[in-house]
PLY file of the C-alpha trace (Angstrom):
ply
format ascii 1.0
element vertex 271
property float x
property float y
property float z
element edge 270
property int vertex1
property int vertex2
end_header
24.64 19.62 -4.32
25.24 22.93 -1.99
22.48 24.47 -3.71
20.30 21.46 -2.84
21.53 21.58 0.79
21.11 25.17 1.47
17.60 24.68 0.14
16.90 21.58 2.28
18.55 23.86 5.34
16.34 27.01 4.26
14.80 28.82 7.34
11.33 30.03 6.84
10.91 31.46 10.19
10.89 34.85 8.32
7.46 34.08 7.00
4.54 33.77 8.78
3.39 29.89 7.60
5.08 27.00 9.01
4.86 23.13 8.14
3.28 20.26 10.04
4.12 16.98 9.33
1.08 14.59 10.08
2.26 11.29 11.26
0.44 8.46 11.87
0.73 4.70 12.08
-0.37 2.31 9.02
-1.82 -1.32 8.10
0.61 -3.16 9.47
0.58 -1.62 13.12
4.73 -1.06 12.84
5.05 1.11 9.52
5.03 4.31 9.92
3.61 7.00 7.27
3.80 10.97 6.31
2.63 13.89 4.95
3.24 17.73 5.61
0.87 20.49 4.92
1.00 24.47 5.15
-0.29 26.06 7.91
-1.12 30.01 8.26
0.86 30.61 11.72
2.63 28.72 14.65
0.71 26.34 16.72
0.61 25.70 20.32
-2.04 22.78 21.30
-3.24 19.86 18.66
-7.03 21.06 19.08
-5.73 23.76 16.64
-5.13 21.99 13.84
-7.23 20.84 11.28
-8.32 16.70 10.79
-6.82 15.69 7.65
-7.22 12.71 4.79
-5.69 10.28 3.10
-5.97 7.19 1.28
-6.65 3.89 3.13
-6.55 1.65 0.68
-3.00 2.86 -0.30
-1.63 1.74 3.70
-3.65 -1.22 4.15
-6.32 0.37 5.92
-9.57 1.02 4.22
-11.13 -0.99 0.61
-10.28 0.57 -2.32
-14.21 1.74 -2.83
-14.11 3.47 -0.08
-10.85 4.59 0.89
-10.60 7.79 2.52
-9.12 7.62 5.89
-9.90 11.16 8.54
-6.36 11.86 10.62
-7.12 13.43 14.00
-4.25 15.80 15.57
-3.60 14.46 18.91
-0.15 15.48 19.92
2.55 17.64 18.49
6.62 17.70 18.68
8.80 20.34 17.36
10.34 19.11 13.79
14.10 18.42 14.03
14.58 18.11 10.51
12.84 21.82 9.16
12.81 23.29 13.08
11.98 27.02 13.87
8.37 26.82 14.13
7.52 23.58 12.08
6.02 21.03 14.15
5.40 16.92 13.59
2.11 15.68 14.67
1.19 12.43 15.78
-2.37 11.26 14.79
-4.77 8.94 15.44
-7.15 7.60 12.35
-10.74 7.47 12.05
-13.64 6.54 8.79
-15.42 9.90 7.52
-18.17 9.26 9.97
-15.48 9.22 13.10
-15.18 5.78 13.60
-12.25 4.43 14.89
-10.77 2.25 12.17
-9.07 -0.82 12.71
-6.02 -0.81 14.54
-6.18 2.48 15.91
-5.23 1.49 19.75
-4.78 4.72 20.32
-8.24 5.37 20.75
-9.09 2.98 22.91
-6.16 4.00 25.13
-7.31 7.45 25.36
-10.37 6.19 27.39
-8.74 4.16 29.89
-6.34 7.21 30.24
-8.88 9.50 30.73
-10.91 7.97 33.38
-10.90 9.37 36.65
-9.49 6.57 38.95
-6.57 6.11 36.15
-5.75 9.76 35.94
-5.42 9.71 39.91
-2.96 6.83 39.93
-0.31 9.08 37.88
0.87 6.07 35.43
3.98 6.81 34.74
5.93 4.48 32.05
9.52 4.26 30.42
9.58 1.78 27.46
13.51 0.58 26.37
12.77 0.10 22.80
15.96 -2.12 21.30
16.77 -1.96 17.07
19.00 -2.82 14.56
20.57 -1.20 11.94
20.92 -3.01 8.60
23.10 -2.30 5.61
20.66 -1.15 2.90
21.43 -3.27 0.15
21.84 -6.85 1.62
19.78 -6.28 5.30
22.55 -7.44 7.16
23.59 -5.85 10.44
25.27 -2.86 10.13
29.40 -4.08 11.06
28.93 -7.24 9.86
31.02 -8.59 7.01
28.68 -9.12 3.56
27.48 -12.71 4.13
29.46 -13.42 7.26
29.32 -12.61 10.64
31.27 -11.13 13.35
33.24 -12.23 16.51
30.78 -13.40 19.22
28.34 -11.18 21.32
30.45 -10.33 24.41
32.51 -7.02 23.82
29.77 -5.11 21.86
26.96 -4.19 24.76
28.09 -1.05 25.87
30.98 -1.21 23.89
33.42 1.63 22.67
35.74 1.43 19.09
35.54 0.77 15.72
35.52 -2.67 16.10
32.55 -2.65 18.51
30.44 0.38 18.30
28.50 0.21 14.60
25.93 3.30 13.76
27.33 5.50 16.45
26.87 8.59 14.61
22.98 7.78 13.82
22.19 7.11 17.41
23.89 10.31 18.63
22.10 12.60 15.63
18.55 10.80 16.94
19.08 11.40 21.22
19.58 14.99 19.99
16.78 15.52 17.34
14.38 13.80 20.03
15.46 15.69 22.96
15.37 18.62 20.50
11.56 17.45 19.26
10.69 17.88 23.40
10.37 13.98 23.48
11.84 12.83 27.21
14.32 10.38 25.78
16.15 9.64 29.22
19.02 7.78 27.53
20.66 5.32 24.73
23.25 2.27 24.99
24.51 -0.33 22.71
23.08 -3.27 23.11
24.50 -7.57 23.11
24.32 -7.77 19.27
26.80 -5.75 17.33
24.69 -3.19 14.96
22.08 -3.62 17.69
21.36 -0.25 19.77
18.77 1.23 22.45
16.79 4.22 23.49
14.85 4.83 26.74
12.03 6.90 26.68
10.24 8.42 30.25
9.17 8.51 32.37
6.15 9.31 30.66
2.95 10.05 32.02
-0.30 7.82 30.35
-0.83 8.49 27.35
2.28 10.23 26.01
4.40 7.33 26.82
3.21 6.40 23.37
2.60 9.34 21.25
6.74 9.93 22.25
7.74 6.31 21.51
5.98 6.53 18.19
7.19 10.45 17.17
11.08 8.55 18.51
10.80 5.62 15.97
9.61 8.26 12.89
12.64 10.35 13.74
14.76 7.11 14.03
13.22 6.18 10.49
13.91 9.57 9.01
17.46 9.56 10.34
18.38 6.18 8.45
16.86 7.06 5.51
19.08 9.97 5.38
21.92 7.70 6.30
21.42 5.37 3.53
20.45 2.80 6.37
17.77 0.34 7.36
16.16 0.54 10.67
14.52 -2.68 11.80
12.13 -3.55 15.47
11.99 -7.74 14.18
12.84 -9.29 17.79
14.37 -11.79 16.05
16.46 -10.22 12.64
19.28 -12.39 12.53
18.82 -16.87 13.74
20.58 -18.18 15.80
22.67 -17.69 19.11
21.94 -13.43 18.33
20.67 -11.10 20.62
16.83 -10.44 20.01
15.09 -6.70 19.96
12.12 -5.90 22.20
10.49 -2.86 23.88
10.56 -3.71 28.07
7.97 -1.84 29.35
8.61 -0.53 33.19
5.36 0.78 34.90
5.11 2.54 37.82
1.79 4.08 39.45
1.45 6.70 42.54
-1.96 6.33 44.03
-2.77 8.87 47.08
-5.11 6.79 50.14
-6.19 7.52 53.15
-3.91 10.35 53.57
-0.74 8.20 52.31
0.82 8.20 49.46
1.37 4.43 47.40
3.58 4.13 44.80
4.80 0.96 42.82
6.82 -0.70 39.91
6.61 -3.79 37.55
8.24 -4.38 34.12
6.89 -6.28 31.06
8.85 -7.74 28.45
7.29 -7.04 24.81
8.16 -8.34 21.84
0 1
1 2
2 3
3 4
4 5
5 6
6 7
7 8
8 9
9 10
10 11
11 12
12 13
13 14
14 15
15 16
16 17
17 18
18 19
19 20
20 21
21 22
22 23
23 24
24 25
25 26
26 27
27 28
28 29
29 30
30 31
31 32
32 33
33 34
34 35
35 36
36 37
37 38
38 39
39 40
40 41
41 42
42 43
43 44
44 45
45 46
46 47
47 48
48 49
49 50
50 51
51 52
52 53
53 54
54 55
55 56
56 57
57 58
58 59
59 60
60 61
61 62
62 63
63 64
64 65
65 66
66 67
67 68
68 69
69 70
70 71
71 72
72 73
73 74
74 75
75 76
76 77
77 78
78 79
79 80
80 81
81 82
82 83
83 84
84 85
85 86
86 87
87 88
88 89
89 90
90 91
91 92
92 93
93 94
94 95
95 96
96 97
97 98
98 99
99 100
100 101
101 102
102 103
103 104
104 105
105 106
106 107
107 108
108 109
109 110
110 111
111 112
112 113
113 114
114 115
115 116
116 117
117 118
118 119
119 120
120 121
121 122
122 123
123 124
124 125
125 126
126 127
127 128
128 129
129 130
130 131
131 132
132 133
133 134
134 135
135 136
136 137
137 138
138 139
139 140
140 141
141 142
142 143
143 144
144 145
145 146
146 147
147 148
148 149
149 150
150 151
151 152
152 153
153 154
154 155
155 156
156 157
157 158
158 159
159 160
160 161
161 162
162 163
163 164
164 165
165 166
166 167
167 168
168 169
169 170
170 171
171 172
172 173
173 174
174 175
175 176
176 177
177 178
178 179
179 180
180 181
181 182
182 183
183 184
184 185
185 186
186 187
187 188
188 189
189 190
190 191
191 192
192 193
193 194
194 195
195 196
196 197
197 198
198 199
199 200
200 201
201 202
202 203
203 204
204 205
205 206
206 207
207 208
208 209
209 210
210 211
211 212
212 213
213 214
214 215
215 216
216 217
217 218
218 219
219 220
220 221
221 222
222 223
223 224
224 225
225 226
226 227
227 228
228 229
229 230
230 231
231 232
232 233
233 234
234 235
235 236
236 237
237 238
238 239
239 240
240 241
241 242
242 243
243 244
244 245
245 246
246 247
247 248
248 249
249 250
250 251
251 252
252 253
253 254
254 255
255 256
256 257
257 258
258 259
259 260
260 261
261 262
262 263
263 264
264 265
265 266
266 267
267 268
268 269
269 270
């Protein structure tokens, strides 16, 4: 197994090639999906990578007779898992003839974004996004006895010990890899329901308030996998008198009239 991890652990940076990860989102709007290719030399700005394929049909997001799917770089993250000069690379998804297909918000987004009177507003956003960690072979809260269930919610927001604090170690390993990734995660916290944590991420400006959340939860997912672990965003994963998970959304917008500067702040609550 030391072989194995020195190979896992093996810096390229020696060579001129590096690996992107493409990641984009699939058919059901919350999974996540994969897949690295070689590139000839470090990259600086999405617009130099190539589009990319895959199949549609195989994600729940193109027929089966006509399945190939066209990722489009559109914003890139250093890779905490291979680092040096690997990067991941969050993509939107469009049909061969450049279509947006079905689902693909992000698109969409990028328009409103873009447009003049938005971009002068400065739209700043930072999203709380609340999870749960479940033990991998009965999806039960990380903590909680097999089949049975702890003491009652009280002690365990914010809390410190063993008999409070569940999946320490995998929230600490993901604040690092994204602030290492160049993601502005501004902070984590345990939340009501024991197994139950949080990141913040922003402020973010537009757009990237997004591209970060979504690069956060892959490196979230790739941490638990490595744990043995099984990271869940259900608002409601256990019945009853349990905490929920959501993603509160705070907005703020800076808007420059008349000489004066305007500048204010709502939340939303999202499942």
């Amino acid at each position: 197994m030391s072989l194995l991890s020195d190979l896992i652990n093996l810096d390229i940076s020696e060579t001129e090639k590096i690996i992107a990860e493409y990641v984009w989102i699939g058919g059901s709007g919350m999974d996540l999906r994969s897949k690295a290719r070689t590139l000839p030399g470090p990259i600086t700005d999405p617009s130099q990578l190539p589009k990319w394929n895959y199949d549609g049909s195989s994600t729940g997001q193109a027929p089966g007779e006509d399945s190939e799917v066209i990722l489009y770089p559109q914003a890139i993250f250093k890779d905490p898992f291979r680092r040096g000069n690997n990067i991941l690379v969050m993509c939107d998804a469009y049909t061969p003839a450049g279509v947006p297909i079905p689902g693909n918000n992000r698109h969409n987004a990028a328009k409103v974004f873009s447009h003049p009177d938005v971009v002068t507003e400065v739209p700043w956003y930072g999203i709380e996004q609340e999870y749960t960690l479940l033990q991998k072979d009965v999806k039960w809260p990380v903590g909680w006895p097999k089949g049975g269930y702890p003491g009652p919610q009280g002690p365990y927001y914010c809390g410190v010990g063993a008999d409070k604090a569940f999946g320490r170690d995998i929230v600490d390993a993901h604040y690092k890899a994204c602030i290492y990734a160049g993601i502005n995660i501004s902070g984590i916290n345990g939340e009501v329901m024991p197994g139950q944590w949080e990141f913040q991420v922003g402020p973010a400006v537009g757009i990237s308030a997004g591209d970060e959340v979504w690069i956060a939860r892959y490196i979230l997912e790739r941490i638990t996998e490595i744990a043995g672990v099984v990271l869940s965003f259900d608002p409601k994963p256990i019945e009853g008198d349990w905490n929920g998970a959501g993603a509160h959304t705070n907005y703020r917008d800076t808007l420059r009239t008349e000489g004066r500067l305007r500048t204010w702040t709502r939340t939303l609550s999202l499942p």
